[in-house]
N, C-alpha and C positions, 0 to 999 in steps of 0.2 A: 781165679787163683791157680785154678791146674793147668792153664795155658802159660801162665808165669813160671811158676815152677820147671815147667817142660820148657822152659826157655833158658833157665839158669846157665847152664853151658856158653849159651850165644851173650848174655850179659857181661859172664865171664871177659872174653874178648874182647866185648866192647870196654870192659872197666882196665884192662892194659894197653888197651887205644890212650884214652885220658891218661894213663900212667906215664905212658911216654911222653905224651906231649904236653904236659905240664911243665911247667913252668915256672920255680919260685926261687924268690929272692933270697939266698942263705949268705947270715953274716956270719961272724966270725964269733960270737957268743959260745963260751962254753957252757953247756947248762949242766943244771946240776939232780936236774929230774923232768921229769911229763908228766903232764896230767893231761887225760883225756874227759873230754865234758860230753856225754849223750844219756840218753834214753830212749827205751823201745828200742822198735828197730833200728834207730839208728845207733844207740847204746852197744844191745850185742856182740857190733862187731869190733869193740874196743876190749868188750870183757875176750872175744876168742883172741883178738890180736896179742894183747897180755900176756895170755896162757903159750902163743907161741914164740914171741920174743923174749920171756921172761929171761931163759940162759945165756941169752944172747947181747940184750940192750945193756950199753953202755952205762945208764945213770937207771937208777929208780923211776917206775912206770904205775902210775895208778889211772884208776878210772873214777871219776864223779857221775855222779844220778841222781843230782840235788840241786836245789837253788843256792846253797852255799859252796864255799870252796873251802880246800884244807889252808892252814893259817902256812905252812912254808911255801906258796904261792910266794915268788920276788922276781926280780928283773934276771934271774937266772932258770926261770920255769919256761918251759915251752908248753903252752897251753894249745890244746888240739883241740880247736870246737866242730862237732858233728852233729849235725842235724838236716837228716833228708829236709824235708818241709823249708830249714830254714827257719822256724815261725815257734818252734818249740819255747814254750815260756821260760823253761828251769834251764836249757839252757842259753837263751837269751839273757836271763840273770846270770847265770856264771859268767858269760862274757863276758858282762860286761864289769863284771868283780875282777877276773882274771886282768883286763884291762888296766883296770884300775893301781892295780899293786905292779903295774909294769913288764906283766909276762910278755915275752913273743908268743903270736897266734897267728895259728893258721886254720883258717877254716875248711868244711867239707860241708858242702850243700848245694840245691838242687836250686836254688832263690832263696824268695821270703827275705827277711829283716836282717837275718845274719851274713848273706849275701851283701846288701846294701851297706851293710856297716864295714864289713870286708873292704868294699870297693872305695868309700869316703873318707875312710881312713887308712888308706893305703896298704892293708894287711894283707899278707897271704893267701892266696885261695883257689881249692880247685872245685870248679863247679860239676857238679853231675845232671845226666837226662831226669826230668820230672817227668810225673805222671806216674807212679807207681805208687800204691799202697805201701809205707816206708820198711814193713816188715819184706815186703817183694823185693825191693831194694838193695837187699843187704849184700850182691855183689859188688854193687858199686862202689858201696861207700866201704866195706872191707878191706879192699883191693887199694882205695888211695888211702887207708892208714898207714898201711903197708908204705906204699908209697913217701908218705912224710917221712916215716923213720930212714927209710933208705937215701932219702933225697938231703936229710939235714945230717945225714952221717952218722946217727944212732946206734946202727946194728950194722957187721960183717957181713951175714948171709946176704944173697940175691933173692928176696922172697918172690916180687912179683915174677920174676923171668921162671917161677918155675909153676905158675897160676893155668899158662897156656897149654902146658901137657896135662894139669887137671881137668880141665875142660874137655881134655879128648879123652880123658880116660872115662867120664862120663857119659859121653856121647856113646863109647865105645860097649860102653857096661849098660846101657840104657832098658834092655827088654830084663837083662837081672836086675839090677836095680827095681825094678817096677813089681817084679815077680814077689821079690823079696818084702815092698814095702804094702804089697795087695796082701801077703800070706797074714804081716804083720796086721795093718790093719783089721783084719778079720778078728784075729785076737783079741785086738785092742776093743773092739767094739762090746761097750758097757760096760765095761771095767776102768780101775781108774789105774792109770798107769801109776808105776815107780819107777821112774829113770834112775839106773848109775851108772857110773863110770869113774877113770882114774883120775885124780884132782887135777892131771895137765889137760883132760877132754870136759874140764867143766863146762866151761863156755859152750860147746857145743850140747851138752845135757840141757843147758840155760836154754839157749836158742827151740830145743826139741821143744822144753816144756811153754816153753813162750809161745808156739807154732800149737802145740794141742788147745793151749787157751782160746787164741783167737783164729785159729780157721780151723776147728775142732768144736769148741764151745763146748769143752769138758777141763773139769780140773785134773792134777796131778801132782805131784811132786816129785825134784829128785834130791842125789845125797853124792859123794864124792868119796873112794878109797884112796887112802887107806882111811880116814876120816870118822866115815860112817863104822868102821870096826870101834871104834873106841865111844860108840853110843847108840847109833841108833838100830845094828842089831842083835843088840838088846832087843828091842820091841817086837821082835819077830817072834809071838808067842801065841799066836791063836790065828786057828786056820780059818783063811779068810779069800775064798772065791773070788770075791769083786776087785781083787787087786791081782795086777796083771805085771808082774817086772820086765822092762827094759834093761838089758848091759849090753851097754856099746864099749863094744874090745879093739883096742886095737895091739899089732905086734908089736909095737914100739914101747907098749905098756914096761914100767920097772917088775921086772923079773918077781922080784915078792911081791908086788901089788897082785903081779897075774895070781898070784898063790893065794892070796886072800880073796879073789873074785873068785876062785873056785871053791873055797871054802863056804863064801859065803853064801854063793849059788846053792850050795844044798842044802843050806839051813833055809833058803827061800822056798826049796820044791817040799818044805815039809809043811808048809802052810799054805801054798798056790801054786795050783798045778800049772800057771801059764807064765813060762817063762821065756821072751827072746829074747836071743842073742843073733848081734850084728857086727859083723866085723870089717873094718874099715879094711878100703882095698888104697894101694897105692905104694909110693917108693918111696917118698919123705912123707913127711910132716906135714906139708901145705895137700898134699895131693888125699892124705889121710882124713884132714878137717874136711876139706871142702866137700870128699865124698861122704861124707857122714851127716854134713850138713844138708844136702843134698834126699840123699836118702831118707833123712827125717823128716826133713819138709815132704816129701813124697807120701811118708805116711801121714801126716796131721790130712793133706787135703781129700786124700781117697777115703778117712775115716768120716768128715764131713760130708764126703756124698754117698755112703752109707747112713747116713745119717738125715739125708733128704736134707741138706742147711748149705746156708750162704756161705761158703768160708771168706769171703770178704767182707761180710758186714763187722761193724764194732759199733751198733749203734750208740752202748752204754759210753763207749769213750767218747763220741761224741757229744754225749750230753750232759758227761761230765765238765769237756772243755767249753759248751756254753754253760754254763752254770757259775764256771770261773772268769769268761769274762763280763760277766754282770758285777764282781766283786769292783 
């Protein structure tokens, strides 16, 4: 998994290789929303894309992480099915619901089932490289999200074309980067993290605490400002060691949010002395997420090998998924 991660940069590139050269049939449909259909890893990167198109997209944007779909699914939905694998059952069921009630769809996957159905019924699709664990994945399939919305006319900005200088600015930042996510790790080690951040960096809070789960093998939780002011620090009333705070800042943050993340920061050091803070390096938006996402994945794998553990294994997900296909 640390050799993955130390690749992300090079994924990067190759996921606006595919960008370019895709290729999809756009009619002439005005739609009147998106819904995006994944989970896991392949999920994520609809919940981050969301959080950065949100000011931007033309029509209403939601994300599904269910075997059900919302009931204004009609022939004016563009349904975006994501699934590294392919093979994903919840959203092979949306599919084929989305299907059903007449959305356009375009799919993103690596193979598997939703490939094949793609292909036989003449839908959309960009395929991605297989072989990666789907949460290792998540540049791939990020990057052609992106790419739908820009390709069917969605959103104004130029997201992907500005992907390629994040990349280098990783590359470029690489021994900080590392410095910073070894310092963290250290912290983090036996404690349970609390992720925050401002409600437009959720997605990437989502992503971190997803990435501590499974190539960590530690629980956590996070919370979103301004949000979290209006409940859950409240609960910050007894001093308690074993929790360790995460706030990922970035400058783009709303000016009062920053004011509330320092506020709230001190009410946190009066109860846990271990508090980092991580600040997103870049010049927009795209360049802001990816290193953060970056960075966090950096620290979930080096807290695992302090840890002496696999960060690749998920056997329990495993055996959850045979269990369900005996049903």
């Amino acid at each position: 998994m640390k050799d993955l991660v130390n690749s992300f940069p090079e994924q990067l590139r190759t996921a606006v290789e595919i960008s370019l050269n895709s290729n999809l049939n756009i009619g002439d449909t005005e739609f009147q929303n998106v819904l995006i259909n994944g989970l896991g890893g392949s999920g994520i990167g609809a919940t981050i894309v969301v959080g950065i198109v949100s000011g931007d997209a033309k029509v209403p944007v939601s994300v599904n992480k269910s075997y059900a779909i919302p009931s204004f699914v009609n022939n004016k939905t563009l349904a975006i099915i994501c699934s590294y694998s392919g093979n994903t059952e919840e959203t092979i069921e949306s599919f084929e619901k989305c299907k059903a009630k007449g959305a356009e769809i375009v799919c993103i996957a690596s193979g598997g089932k939703i490939l094949e159905m793609a292909k036989s019924n003449n839908i959309n699709y960009i395929e991605i490289p297989g072989g990666y664990p789907p949460r290792a994945a998540f540049g791939l399939s990020f990057i052609q999200l992106l790419t739908v919305f820009e390709k069917y006319n969605l959103v104004t900005e130029s997201y992907v074309s500005k992907v390629s200088n994040a990349s280098k600015l990783l590359v470029d930042n690489k021994e900080f980067i590392i410095k910073i996510a070894e310092d963290a790790a250290n912290k983090l080690l036996g404690k349970i993290p609390v992720i925050y951040s401002s409600s437009e960096n959720e997605g990437v809070s989502i992503r971190f605490r997803q990435q501590i789960n499974e190539n960590s093998k530690m629980l956590c939780w996070h919370h979103v400002l301004p949000e979290m002011n209006h409940n859950e620090l409240v609960g910050w009333r007894t001093k308690n060691e074993d929790l360790a705070v995460v706030m990922l800042k970035n400058e783009r943050d709303y000016i009062r949010t920053k004011e509330r993340m320092a506020f709230s920061q001190n009410v946190f050091s009066k109860y846990t002395s271990t508090i980092i803070e991580i600040d997103a390096l870049g010049s927009n938006q795209i360049e802001n997420t990816i290193y953060l996402i970056h960075i966090t994945d950096w620290i979930s794998v080096l807290l695992a090998d302090k840890k002496n553990i696999d960060a690749t294994e998920v056997g329990v997900i495993v055996d959850l998924k045979s269990r369900l296909s005996e049903l």
